[in-house]
C-alpha positions as CSV (number, residue, x, y, z in Angstrom):
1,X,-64.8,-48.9,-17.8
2,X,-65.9,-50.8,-21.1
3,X,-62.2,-51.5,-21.3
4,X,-61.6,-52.8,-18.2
5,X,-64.5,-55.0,-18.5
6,X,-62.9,-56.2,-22.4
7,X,-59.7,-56.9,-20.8
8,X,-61.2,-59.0,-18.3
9,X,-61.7,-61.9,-20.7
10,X,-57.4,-61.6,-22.4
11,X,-55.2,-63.9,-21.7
12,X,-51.4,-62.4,-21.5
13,X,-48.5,-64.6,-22.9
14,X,-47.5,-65.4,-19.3
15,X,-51.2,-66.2,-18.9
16,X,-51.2,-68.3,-21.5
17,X,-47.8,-70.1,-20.7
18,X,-49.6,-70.9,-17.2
19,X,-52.5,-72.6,-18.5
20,X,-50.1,-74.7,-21.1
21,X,-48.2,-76.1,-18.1
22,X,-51.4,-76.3,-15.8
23,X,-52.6,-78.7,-18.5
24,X,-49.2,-80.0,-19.4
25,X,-48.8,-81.5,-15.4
26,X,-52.6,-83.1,-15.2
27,X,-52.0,-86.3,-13.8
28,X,-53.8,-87.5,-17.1
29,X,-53.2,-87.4,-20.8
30,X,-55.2,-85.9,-23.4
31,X,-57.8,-88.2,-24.8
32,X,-60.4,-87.8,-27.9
33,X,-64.0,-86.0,-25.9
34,X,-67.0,-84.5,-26.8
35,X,-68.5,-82.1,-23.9
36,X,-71.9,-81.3,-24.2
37,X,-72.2,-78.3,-22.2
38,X,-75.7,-76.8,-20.9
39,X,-77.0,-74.0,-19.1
40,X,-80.7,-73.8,-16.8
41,X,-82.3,-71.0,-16.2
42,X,-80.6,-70.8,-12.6
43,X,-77.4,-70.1,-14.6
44,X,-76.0,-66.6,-13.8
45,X,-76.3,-64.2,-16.9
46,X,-73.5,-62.3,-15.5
47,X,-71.2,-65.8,-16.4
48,X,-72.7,-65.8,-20.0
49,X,-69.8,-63.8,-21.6
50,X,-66.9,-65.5,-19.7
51,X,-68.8,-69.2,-20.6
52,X,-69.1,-68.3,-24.5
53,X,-65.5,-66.8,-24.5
54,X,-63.8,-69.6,-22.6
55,X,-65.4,-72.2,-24.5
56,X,-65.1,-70.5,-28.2
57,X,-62.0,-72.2,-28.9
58,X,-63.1,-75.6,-28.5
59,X,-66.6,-74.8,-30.5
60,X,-65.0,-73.7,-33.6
61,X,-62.7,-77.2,-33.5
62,X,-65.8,-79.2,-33.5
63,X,-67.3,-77.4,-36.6
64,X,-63.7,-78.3,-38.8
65,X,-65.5,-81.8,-39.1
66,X,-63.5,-83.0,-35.9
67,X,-66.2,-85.4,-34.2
68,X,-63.7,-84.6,-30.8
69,X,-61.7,-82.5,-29.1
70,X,-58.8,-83.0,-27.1
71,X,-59.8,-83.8,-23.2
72,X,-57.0,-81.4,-22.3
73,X,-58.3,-78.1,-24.5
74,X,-61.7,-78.8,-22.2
75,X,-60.0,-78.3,-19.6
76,X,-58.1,-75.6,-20.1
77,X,-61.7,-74.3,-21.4
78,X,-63.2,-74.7,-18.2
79,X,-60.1,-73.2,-16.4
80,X,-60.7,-70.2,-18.3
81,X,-64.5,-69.6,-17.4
82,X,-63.6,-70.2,-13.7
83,X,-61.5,-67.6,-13.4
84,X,-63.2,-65.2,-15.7
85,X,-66.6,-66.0,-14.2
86,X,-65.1,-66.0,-10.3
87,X,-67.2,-69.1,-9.5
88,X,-64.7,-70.4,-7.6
89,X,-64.7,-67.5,-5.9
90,X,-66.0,-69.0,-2.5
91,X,-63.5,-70.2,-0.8
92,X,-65.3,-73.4,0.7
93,X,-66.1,-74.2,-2.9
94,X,-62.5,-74.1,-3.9
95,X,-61.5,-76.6,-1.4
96,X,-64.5,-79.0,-2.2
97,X,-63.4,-78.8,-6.1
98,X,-59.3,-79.7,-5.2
99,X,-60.7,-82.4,-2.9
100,X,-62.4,-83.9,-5.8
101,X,-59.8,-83.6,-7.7
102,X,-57.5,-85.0,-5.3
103,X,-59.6,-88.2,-4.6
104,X,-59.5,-88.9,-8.2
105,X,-55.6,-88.7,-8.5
106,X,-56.2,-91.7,-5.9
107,X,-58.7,-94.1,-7.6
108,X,-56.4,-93.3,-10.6
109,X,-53.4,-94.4,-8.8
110,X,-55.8,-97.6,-7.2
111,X,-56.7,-98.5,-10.5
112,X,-52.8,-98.8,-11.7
113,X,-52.3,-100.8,-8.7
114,X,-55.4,-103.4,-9.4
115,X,-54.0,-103.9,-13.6
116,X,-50.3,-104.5,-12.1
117,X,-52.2,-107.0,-9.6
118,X,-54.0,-108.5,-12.3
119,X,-52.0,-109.0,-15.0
120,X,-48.7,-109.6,-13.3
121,X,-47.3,-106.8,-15.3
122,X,-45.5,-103.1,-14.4
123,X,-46.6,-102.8,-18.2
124,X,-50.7,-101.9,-18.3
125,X,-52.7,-102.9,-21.6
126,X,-54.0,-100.2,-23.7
127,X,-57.3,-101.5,-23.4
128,X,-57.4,-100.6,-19.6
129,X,-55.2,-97.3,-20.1
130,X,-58.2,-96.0,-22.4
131,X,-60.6,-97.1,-19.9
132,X,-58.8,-95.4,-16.7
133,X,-58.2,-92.3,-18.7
134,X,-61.7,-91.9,-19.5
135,X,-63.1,-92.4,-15.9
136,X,-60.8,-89.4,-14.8
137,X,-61.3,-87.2,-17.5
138,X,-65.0,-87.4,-17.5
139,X,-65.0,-86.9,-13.8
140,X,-62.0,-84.2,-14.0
141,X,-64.0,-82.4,-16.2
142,X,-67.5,-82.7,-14.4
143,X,-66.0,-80.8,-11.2
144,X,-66.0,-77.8,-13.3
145,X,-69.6,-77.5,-13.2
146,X,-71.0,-74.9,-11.2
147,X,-74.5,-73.6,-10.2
148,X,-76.8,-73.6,-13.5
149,X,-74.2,-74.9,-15.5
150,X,-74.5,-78.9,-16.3
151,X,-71.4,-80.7,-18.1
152,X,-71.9,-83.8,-19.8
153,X,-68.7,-85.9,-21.0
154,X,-69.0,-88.6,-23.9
155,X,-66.1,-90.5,-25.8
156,X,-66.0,-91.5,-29.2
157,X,-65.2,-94.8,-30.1
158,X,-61.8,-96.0,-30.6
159,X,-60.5,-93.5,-33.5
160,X,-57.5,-93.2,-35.6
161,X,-55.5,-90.0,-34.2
162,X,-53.6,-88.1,-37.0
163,X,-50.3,-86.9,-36.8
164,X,-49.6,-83.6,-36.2
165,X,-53.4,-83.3,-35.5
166,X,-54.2,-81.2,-32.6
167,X,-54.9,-83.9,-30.0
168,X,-51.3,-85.7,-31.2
169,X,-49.8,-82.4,-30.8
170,X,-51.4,-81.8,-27.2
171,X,-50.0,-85.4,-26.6
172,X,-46.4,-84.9,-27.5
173,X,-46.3,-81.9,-25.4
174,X,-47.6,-83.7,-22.5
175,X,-45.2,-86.7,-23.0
176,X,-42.6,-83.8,-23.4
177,X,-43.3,-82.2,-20.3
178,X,-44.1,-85.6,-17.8
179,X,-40.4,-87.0,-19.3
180,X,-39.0,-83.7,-17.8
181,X,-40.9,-83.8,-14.4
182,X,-39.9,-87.5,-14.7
183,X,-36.2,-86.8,-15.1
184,X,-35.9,-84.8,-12.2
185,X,-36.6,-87.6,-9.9
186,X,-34.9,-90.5,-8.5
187,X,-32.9,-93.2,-10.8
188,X,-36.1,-95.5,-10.2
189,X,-38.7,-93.3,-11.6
190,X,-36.4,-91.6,-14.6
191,X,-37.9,-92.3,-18.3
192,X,-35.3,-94.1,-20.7
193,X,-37.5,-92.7,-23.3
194,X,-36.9,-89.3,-22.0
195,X,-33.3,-90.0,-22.2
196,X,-33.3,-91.3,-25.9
197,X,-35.1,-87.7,-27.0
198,X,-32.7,-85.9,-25.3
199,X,-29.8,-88.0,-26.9
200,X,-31.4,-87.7,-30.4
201,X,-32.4,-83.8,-30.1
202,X,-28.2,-83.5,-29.2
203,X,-27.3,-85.5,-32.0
204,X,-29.1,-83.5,-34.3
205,X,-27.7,-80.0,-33.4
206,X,-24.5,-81.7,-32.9
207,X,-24.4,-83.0,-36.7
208,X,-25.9,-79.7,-37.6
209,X,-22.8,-77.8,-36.4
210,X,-21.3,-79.9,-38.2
211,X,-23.2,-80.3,-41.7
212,X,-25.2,-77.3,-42.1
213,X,-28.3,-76.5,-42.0
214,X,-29.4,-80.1,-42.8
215,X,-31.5,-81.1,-39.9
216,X,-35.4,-80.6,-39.6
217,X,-34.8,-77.8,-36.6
218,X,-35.5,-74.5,-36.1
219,X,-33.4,-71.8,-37.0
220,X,-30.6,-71.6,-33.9
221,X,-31.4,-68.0,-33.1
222,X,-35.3,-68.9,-32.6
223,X,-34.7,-72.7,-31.6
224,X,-36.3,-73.7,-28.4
225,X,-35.0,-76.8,-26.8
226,X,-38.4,-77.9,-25.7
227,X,-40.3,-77.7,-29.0
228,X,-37.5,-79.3,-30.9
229,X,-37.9,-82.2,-28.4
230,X,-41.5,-82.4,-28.6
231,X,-41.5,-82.8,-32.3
232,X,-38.9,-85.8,-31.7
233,X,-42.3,-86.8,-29.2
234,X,-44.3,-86.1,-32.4
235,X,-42.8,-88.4,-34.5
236,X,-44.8,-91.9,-32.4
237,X,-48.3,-92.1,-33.2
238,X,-50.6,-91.2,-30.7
239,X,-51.5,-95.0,-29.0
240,X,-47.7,-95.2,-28.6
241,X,-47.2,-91.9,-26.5
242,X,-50.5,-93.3,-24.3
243,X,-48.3,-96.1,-23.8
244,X,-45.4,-94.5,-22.6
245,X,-47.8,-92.0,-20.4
246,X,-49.3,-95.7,-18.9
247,X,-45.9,-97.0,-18.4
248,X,-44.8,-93.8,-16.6
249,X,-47.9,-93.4,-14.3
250,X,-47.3,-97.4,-14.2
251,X,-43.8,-96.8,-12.6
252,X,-44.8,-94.1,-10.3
253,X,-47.6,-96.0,-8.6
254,X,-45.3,-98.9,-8.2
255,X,-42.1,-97.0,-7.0
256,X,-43.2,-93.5,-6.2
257,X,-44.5,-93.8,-3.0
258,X,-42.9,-97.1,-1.2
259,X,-40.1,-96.9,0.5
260,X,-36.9,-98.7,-0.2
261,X,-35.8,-101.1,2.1
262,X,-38.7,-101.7,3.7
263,X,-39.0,-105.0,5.9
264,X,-42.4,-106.3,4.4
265,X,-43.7,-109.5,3.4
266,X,-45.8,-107.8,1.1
267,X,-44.4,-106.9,-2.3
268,X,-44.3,-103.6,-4.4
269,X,-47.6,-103.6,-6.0
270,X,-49.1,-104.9,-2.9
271,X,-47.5,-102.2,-0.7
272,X,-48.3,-99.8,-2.7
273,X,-51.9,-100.8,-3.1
274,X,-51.9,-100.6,0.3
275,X,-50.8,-97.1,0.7
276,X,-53.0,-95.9,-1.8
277,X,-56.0,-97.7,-0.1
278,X,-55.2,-95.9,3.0
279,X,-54.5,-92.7,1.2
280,X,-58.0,-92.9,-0.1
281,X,-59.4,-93.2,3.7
282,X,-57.7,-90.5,4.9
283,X,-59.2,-88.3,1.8
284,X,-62.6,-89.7,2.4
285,X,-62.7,-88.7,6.0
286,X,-60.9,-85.2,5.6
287,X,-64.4,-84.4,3.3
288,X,-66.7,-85.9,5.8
289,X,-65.0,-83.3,7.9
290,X,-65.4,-80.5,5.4
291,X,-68.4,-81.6,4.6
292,X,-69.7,-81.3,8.8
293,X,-68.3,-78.1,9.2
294,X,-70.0,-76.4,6.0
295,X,-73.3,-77.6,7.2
296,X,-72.5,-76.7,10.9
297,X,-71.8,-73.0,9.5
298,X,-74.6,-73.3,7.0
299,X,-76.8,-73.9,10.3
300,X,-75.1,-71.5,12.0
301,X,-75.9,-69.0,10.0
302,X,-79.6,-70.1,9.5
303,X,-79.9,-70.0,13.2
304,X,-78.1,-66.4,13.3
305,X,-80.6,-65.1,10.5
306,X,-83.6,-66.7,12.2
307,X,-82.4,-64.8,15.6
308,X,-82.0,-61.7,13.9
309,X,-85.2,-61.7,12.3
310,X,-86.7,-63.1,16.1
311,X,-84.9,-59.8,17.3
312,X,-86.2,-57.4,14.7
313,X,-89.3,-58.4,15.4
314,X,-89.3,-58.3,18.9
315,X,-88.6,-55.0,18.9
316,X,-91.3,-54.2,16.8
317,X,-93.7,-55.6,19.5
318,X,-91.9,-53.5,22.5
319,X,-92.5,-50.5,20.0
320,X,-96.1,-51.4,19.3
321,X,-96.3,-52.3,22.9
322,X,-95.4,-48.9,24.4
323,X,-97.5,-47.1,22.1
324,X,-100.4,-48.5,23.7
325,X,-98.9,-48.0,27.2
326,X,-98.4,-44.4,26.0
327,X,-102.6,-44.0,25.0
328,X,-103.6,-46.1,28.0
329,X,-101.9,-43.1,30.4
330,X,-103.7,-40.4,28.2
331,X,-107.0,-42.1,28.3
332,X,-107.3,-42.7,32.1
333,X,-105.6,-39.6,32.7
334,X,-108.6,-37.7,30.9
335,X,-110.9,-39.8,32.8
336,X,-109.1,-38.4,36.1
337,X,-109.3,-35.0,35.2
338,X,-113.0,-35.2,34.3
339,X,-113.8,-37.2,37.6
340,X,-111.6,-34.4,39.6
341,X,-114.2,-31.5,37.9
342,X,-117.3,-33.5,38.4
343,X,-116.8,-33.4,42.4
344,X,-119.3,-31.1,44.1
């Protein structure tokens, strides 16, 4: 049983591979944090363990003189002691949380569409990219709170990332893994930068074959296509790769959702402002909805525990009730009896 219980809080390999590519596909990249992260006495103690253990990893960072962590590793944190804790284990909560979530993706996506409005630009200043990537994060990670549990979200200011730190690794990996999700869509949306990796990482094992062992690779019987290209990633300093991420999110806003060929007066940016506006409506009123029904079933079931307890003590009257029927009848019929005897 102990063991069970031990094994509950392990992550497997395939486990682990999961939460790299959960965090990997955010629709945000990692930025510098600090979560302060709280607990009130209506806090399960039954979470405790899977809180501590989740959130360990991003502790011990902190205390290597690191005045951050990165926004992603919180995440992935948080992941952790949701599904170790079950508190998402309510099915009406679930949805609430992935509506959240959701309606953020759009205010991100509005927020694109106002600094290409703005500035006249598909390319969005880094100013603003810190600023949108912030909002979301904070928020992103503030949906993860659950009952007794309070999540507050702070950012440093603007620091110097190192390279090959762990929040400029994080952010090469992302970059890695958005320029392949990038590259499997349309012509439009592809990422020259993307491209140019690719092209260098083939160059390199190309010239390998054909030099030696001369390249900064991996040996070829442990070489992983992916990694090699993430250190090509790695070699941009991190305000460059939050660039690129801008000018990819910058290019799906714009070209991701409108349709080609469409007879409009109204041009990209405004078209798709447009449709994220309306996108944003249509989430807005889907959570009225949810929210309705949750309190018409949270009434519901007041109303069904108020007539239950109405019941219970109903019958508890009809008891009490034909009990004293039952010592009326003896009483008078004593009475009778003596009356009957009395007669001359």
């Amino acid at each position: 049983m102990a063991g069970e219980h031990e094994r509950r809080f392990q992550v497997s390999r395939a486990e682990l591979a999961q939460l790299v590519l959960s965090v990997n596909t955010l629709p945000f990249p990692p930025v510098p944090v600090t979560v302060d992260i709280k607990t009130t006495e209506e806090f399960p103690e039954t979470h405790r363990k899977a809180l501590n253990l989740a959130t360990s990893a991003i502790v011990q960072e902190c205390k290597t003189g690191c005045k951050y962590v990165s926004s992603h590793n919180a995440v992935a944190a948080l992941m952790l002691y949701h599904r170790w804790s079950g508190a998402l284990s309510d099915g009406a909560r679930k949805e609430e949380v992935q509506g959240v979530k959701g309606r953020l993706v759009l205010e991100l996506i509005t927020d694109f569409c106002g600094e290409s409005k703005t500035q006249q630009s598909d390319t969005p200043r880094v100013e603003f990219l810190y600023e949108a990537f912030q909002r979301i994060t904070e928020a992103w990670l503030e949906s993860y709170a659950t009952t007794g549990l309070d999540i507050v979200v702070e950012f440093p200011a603007r620091v110097s990332i190192a390279q090959e730190s762990p929040l400029h690794a994080a952010m090469a990996g992302y970059c890695y893994t958005q320029g392949f999700v990038y590259s499997q869509k349309n012509e439009k949306l592809r990422c020259p930068t993307h491209e140019q990796v690719k092209a260098e990482y083939e160059r390199m094992t190309r010239e390998e074959a054909e030099e030696g062992d001369a390249q900064p690779m991996d040996d070829a019987g442990c070489r992983a296509m992916e990694m090699e290209m993430t250190r090509i990633y790695g070699r941009s300093e991190y305000e460059a790769l939050l660039a690129l991420c801008g000018a990819r999110i910058m290019k799906d806003t714009l070209y991701g959702f409108v349709p080609e060929n469409t007879e409009t007066q109204l041009s990209v940016a405004e078209q798709a402002e447009a449709l994220a506006r309306m996108a944003v409506q249509t989430c807005d009123r889907l959570s009225a909805e949810r929210a309705r029904v949750a309190r018409e079933d949270a009434a519901n079931q007041s109303a069904e525990k108020c007539t239950q307890a109405t019941d219970a003590m109903s019958a508890e009257h009809a008891e009490a009730a034909r009990g004293e029927d039952a010592n009326e009848s003896t009483v008078t019929g004593a009475i009778t009896v003596v009356e009957a005897t009395d007669e001359p």
